[in-house]
C-alpha positions as CSV (number, residue, x, y, z in Angstrom):
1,X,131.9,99.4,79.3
2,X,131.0,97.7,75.9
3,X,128.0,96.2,76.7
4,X,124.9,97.9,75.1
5,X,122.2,99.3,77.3
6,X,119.5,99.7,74.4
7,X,117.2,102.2,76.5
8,X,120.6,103.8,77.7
9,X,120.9,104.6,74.0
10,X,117.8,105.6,73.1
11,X,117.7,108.6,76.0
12,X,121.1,109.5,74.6
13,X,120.2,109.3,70.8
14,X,117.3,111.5,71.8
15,X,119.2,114.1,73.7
16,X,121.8,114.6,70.7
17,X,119.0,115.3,68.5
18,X,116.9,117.5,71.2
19,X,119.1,118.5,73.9
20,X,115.1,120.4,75.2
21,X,113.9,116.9,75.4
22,X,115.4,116.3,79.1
23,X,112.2,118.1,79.9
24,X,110.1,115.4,78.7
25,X,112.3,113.0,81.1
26,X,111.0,111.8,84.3
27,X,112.3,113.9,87.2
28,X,113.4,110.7,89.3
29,X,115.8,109.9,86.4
30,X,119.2,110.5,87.7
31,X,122.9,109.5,85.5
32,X,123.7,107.6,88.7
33,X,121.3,105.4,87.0
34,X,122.7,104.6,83.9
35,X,124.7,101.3,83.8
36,X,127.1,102.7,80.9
37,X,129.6,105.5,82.6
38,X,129.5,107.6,79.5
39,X,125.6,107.8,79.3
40,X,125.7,108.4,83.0
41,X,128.1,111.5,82.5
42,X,126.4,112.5,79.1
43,X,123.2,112.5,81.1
44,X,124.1,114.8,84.1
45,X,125.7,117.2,81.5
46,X,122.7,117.2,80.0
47,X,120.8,117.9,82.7
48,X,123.1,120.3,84.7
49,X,123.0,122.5,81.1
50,X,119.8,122.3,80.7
51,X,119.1,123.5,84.3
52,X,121.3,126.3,83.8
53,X,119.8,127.3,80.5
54,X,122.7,126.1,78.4
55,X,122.8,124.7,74.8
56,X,124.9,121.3,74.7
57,X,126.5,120.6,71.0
58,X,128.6,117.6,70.1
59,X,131.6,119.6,70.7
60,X,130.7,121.0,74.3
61,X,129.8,117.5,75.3
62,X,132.6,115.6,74.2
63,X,134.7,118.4,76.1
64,X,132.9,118.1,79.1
65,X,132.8,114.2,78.9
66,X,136.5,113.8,78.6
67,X,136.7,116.3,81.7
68,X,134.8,113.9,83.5
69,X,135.9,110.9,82.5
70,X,139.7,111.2,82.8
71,X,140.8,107.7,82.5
72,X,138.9,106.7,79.3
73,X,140.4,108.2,75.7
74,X,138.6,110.8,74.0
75,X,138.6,108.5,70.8
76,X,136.6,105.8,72.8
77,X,134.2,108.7,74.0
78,X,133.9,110.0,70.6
79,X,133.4,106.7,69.1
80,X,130.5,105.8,71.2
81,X,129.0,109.2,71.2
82,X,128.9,108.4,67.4
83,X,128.2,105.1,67.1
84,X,125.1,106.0,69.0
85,X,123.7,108.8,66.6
86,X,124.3,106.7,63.7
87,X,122.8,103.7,64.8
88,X,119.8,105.0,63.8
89,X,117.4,104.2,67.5
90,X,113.7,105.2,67.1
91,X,113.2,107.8,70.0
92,X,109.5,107.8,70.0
93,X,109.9,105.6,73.1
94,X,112.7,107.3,75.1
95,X,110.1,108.2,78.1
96,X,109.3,104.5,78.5
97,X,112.4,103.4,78.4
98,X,113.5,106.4,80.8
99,X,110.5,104.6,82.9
100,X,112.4,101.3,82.4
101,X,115.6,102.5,83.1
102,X,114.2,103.8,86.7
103,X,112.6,100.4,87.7
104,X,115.8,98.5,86.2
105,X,117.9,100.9,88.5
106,X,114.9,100.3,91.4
107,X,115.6,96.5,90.8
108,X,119.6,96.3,90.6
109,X,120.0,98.3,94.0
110,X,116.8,96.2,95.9
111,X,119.4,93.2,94.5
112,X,122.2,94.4,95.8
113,X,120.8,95.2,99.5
114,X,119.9,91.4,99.4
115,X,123.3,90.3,98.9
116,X,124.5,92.3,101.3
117,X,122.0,90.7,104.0
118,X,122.5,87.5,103.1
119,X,126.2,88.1,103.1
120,X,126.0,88.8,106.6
121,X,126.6,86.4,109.0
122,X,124.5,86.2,112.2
C-alpha cells in the first residue's frame, strides 16, 4: 500500500477540493479500480455520498474510511489522506487520468485472465 498511483492521486486530490467534481468523472469508473485500497474506499464514499446528496468533509471521510478499512490505523489513513492534499497535484487533468485509470484497470484484469489460461493445464 505505499506505492504511488499518480492518477490515483490526482482523482483524490480533486475530490478533497471539489467533492461535486465526481460528476465530471466517467460513469464506468468504479473504486474496484483503484490499485491503492484507500483511494478505492475514498472513491466509493465519494460516490455513494454524492449519489445520496451528501456533503463529504475531511472529517466524515476519514470516519467512514477507518469504518471500512478496519485493519489499517487511522494515523496511516490520515497521513495519506494528507500527504495527498499537500502534495500539491495539478487536477486540471483528473478526467484523463480517470480515462487512464479505466484502461489501466481494462489492461490489469485482460492480464490476469491470461495467466489464468495459460495456467491451465490441458
Amino acid at each position: 500500500m505505499s506505492e504511488v498511483y499518480t492518477e490515483e492521486s490526482v482523482i483524490y486530490s480533486l475530490l478533497m477540493t471539489d467533492g461535486e467534481a465526481i460528476s465530471e468523472m466517467p460513469p464506468q469508473l468504479d473504486g474496484s479500480m483503484f490499485r491503492d485500497e484507500v483511494f478505492a474506499n475514498a472513491y466509493g464514499i465519494y460516490q455513494s455520498s454524492y449519489d445520496k446528496g451528501e456533503k463529504i468533509t475531511f472529517a466524515i471521510l476519514q470516519q467512514r474510511l477507518a469504518a471500512s478499512l478496519g485493519n489499517v490505523p487511522a494515523t496511516f489513513v490520515e497521513k495519506k489522506l494528507r500527504d495527498v492534499l499537500n502534495a500539491g497535484y495539478s487536477t486540471g487533468t483528473a478526467k484523463q487520468d480517470a480515462l487512464a485509470l479505466i484502461q489501466e484497470y481494462k489492461a490489469r484484469r485482460f492480464n490476469d485472465l491470461l495467466n489464468k489460461v495459460q495456467a491451465q493445464p490441458i
